[in-house]
C-alpha positions as CSV (number, residue, x, y, z in Angstrom):
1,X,0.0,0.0,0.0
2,X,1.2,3.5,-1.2
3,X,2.4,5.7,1.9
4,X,0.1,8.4,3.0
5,X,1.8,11.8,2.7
6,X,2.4,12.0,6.4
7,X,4.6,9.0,5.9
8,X,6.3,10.5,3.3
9,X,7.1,13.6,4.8
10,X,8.1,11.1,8.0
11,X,10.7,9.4,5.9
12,X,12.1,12.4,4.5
13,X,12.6,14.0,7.5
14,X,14.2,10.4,8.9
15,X,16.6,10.2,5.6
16,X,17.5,14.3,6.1
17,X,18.6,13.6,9.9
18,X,20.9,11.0,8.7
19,X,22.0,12.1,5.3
20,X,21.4,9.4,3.6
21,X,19.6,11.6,0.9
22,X,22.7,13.0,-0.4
23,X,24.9,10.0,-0.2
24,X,26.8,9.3,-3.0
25,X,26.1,6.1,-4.9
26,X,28.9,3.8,-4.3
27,X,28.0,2.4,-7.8
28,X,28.0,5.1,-9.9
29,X,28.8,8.2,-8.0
30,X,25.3,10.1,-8.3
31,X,24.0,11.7,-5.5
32,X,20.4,11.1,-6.7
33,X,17.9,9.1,-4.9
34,X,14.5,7.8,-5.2
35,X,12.5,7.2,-1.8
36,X,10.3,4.6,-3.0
37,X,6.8,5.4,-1.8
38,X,4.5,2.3,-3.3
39,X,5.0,0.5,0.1
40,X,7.5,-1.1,2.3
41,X,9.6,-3.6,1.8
42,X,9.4,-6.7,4.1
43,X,12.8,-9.1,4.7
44,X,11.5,-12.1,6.2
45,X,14.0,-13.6,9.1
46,X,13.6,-17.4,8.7
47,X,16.3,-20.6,10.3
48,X,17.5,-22.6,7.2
49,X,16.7,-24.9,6.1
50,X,13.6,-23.1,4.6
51,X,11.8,-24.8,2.4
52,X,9.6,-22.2,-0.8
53,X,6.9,-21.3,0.1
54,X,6.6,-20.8,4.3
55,X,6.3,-17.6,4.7
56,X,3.3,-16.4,6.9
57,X,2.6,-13.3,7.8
58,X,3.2,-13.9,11.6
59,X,7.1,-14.7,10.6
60,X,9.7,-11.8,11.9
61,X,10.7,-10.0,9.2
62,X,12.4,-6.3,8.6
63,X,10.2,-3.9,7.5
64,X,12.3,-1.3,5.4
65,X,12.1,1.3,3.5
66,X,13.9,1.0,-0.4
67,X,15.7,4.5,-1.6
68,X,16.7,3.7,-5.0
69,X,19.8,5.5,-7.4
70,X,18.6,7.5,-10.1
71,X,21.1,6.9,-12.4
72,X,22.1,3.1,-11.5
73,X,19.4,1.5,-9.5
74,X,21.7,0.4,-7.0
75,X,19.1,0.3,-4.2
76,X,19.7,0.5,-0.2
77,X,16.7,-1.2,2.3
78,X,16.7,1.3,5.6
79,X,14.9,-0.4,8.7
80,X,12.1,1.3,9.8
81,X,12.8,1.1,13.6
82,X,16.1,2.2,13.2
83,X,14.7,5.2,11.4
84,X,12.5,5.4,14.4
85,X,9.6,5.3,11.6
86,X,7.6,2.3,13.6
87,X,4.8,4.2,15.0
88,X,4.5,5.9,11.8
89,X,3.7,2.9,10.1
90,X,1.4,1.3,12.8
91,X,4.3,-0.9,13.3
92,X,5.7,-2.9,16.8
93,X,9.4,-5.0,16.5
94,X,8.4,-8.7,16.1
95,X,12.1,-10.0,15.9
């Protein structure tokens, strides 16, 4: 689900505190990003072996927010709890 604009301005302002909106690529040297707005991206924490598909929504996982190169696509997942972007989201640590 898209974000709403308060969560966009939200991650903005979390990616301004840190910087990380004027990093420079380590790709292709751009300074460029794109905060990727569609939705979140979940990485689900899982013991090996693991076989396809297991995944349930009750699994731990990382919810994370994608900025994306402009130029490259070389694209960087930023936890939302590290952002301190949890509440924002409606979200509580499950890990």
């Amino acid at each position: 689900m898209a974000f709403t604009q308060a969560q966009t301005d939200a991650v903005l302002v979390a990616l301004r505190q840190r910087n990380a909106d004027s990093r420079q690529c380590s790709v292709c040297g751009n300074r460029k990003w794109i905060v990727q707005t569609d939705g979140l991206v979940y990485l689900v924490m899982s013991t090996p072996p693991v076989p396809y598909p297991t995944w349930r929504p009750s699994d731990p996982s990382l919810p994370s927010i994608a900025i994306v190169c402009a130029v490259c696509g070389n694209t960087h997942l930023l936890n939302v709890f590290v952002l301190g972007l949890g509440p924002v989201f409606g979200l509580t640590p499950n890990v």
